[in-house]
C-alpha positions in Angstrom: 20.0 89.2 246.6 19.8 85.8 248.1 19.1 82.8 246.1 15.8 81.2 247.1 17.7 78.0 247.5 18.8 79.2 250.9 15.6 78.3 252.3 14.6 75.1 250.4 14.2 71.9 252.6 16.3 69.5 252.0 15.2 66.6 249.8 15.7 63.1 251.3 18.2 60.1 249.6 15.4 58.4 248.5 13.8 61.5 246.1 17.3 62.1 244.9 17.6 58.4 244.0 14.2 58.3 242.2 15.5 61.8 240.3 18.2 60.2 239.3 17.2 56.9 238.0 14.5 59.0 236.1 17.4 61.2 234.4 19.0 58.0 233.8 15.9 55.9 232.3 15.5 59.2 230.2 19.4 59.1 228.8 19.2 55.6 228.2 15.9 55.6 225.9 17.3 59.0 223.9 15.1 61.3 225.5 18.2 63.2 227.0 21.8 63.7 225.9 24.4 62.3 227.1 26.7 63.3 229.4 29.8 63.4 226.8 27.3 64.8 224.4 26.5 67.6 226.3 30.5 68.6 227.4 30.7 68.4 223.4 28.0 70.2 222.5 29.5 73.3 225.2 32.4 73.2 224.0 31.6 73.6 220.4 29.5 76.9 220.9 31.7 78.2 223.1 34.5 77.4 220.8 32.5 79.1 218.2 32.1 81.6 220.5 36.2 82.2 221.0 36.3 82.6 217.0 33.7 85.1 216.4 35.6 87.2 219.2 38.9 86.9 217.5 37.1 87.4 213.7 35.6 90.3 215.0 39.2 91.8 216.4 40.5 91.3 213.6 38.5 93.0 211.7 38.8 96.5 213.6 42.7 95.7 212.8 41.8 95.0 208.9 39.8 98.3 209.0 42.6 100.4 210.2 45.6 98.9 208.1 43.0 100.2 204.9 43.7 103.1 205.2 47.4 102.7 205.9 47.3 100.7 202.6 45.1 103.2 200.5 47.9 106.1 201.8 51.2 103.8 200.7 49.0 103.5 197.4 48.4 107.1 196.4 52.0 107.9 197.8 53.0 105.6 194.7 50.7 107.4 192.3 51.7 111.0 193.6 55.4 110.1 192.1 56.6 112.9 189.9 59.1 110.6 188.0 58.0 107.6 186.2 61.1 105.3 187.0 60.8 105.9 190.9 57.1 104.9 190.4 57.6 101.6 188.9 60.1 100.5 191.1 58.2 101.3 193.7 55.5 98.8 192.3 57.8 96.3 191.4 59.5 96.1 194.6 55.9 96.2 196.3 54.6 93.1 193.9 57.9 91.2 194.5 57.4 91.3 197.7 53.6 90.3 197.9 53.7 87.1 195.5 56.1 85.2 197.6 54.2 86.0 200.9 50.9 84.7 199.0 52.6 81.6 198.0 53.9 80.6 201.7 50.4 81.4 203.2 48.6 79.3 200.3 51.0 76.3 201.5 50.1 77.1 205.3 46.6 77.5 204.9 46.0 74.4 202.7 48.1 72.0 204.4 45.9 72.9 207.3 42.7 72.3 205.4 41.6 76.2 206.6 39.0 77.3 203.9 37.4 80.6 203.3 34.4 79.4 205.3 36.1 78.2 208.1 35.9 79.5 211.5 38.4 82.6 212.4 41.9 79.8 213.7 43.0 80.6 217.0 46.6 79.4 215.9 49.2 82.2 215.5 50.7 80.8 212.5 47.1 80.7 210.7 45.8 83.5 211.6 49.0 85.5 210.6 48.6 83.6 206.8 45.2 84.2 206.5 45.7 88.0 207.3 48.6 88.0 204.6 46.2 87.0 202.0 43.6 89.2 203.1 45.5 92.5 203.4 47.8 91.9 200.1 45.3 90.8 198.2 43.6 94.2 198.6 46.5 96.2 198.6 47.4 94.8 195.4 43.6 96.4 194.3 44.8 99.6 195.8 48.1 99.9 193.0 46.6 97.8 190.1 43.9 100.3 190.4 45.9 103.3 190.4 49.2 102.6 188.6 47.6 99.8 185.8 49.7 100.3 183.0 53.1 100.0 185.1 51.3 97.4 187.3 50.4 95.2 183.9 54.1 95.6 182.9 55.4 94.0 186.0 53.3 91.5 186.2 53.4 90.6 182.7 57.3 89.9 183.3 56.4 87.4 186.4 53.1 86.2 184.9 54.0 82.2 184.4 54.6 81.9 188.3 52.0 84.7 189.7 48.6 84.2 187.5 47.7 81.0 189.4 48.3 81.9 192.7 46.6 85.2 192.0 43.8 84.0 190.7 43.6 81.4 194.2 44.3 84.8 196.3 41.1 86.3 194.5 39.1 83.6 194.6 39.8 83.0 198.1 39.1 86.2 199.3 36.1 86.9 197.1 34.6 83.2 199.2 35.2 85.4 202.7 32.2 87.2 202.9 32.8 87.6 206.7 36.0 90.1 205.5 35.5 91.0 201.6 32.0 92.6 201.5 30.8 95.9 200.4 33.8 98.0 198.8 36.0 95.2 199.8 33.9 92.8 197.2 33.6 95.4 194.9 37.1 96.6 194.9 37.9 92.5 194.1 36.2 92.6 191.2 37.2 95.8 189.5 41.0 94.6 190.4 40.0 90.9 188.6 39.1 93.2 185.9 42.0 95.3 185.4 44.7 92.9 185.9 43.1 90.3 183.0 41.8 87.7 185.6 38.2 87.8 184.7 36.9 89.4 181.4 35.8 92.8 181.8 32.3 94.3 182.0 31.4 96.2 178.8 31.2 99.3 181.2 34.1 99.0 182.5 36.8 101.8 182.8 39.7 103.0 184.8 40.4 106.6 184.8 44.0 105.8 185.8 44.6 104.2 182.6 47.4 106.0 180.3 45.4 105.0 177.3 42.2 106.6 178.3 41.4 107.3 174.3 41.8 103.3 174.1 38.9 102.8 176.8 36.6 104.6 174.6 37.6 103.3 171.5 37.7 99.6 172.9 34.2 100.3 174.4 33.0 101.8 171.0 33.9 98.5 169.0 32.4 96.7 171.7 28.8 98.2 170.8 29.1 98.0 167.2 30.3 94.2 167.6 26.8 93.5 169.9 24.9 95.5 166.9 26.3 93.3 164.3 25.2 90.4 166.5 21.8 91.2 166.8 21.0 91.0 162.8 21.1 87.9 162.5 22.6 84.4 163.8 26.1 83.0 163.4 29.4 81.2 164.2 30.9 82.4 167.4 34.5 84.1 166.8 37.6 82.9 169.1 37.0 86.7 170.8 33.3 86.5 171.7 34.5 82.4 172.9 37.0 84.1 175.1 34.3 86.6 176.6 31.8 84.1 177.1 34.6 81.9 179.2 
């Protein structure tokens, strides 16, 4: 279709002068932006614009490398021989921790924060998905192997619990990734691993201790019956639950 334009007269010097001293009266006393304003303001949503694009790409890629991860994971657990299966998990965390510690350096000396827009640099974005994808993985084989998982990282704990605890937290701050069974996942790893105290509910079926779980959670109940007779000092465990 033909724009109507076609067939507009054409406006003399002098109304295009008047237009634009008007635009111009109106920029000068606020009423309009100016012209840098306006070039800044485009270029910001459409900036914005760029990142949601490449967040939302990225996300179709996070989505199928899940269940390449929850495979490699119950390919671990499916081990027939004990030894096989914790060197398996102890060449997998070995291999994690350092990757987590050279994207924390990346991503802080560039001031990139959970929040932040989805980078368009290739060096970010390939630390950000390091963090985001073994971070989770390491949920996927603390989940299902705990007791050989504990071990290991009992051995390596004075250099890993810091920067695991940063991995989690950072993760659990990007909603736009780590929602739903992502989130949830998060927080049953935190759990299992010692991070965070665990719910009085809580319980993993993978555990080699199973009769443990019940008799933990059993002492747990009489301990908050106890505590409901009557008031008094708190013990260094309940202080430790509390924090």
């Amino acid at each position: 279709a033909r724009s109507n334009y076609a067939f507009a007269k054409p406006m003399s010097s002098s109304w295009c002068l008047v237009g634009l001293l008007v635009c111009v009266a109106a920029w000068w006393c606020g009423c309009l932006p100016g012209p840098s304003l306006v070039r800044a303001e485009g270029a910001g949503e459409d900036a914005k614009g760029k990142a949601d694009i490449r967040l939302q790409a990225y996300k179709s890629v996070f989505s199928s490398k899940r269940t390449q991860q929850i495979e490699t994971a119950n390919r671990i657990l499916g081990l027939d021989n004990y030894s096989k299966q914790y060197k398996m998990v102890e060449m997998l965390m070995e291999a994690i921790f350092p990757l987590l510690n050279e994207s924390r350096q990346k991503l802080e000396e560039a001031g990139l924060t959970p929040s932040a827009p989805y980078p368009s640099d290739e060096a970010l974005m390939e630390s950000l998905s390091n963090v985001y994808e073994n971070i989770i993985l390491l949920g996927d084989v603390v989940l299902r192997l705990p007791d050989i998982t504990k071990k290991v990282y009992k051995r390596h704990k004075a250099k890993w619990r810091s920067l695991l605890q940063w991995g989690v937290a950072f993760c659990n701050e990007s909603r736009q990734i780590y929602h739903g069974p992502h989130a949830r996942q998060l927080h049953l790893m935190a759990q299992e691993i010692g991070i965070i105290p665990e719910d009085p509910d809580y319980t993993n079926p993978f555990r080699k201790s199973r009769g443990n779980q019940e008799e933990e959670k059993t002492k747990k109940k009489r301990q908050k019956k106890k505590s409901k007779r009557g008031p008094k000092l708190s013990t260094s465990n309940t202080m430790r639950t509390e924090l």
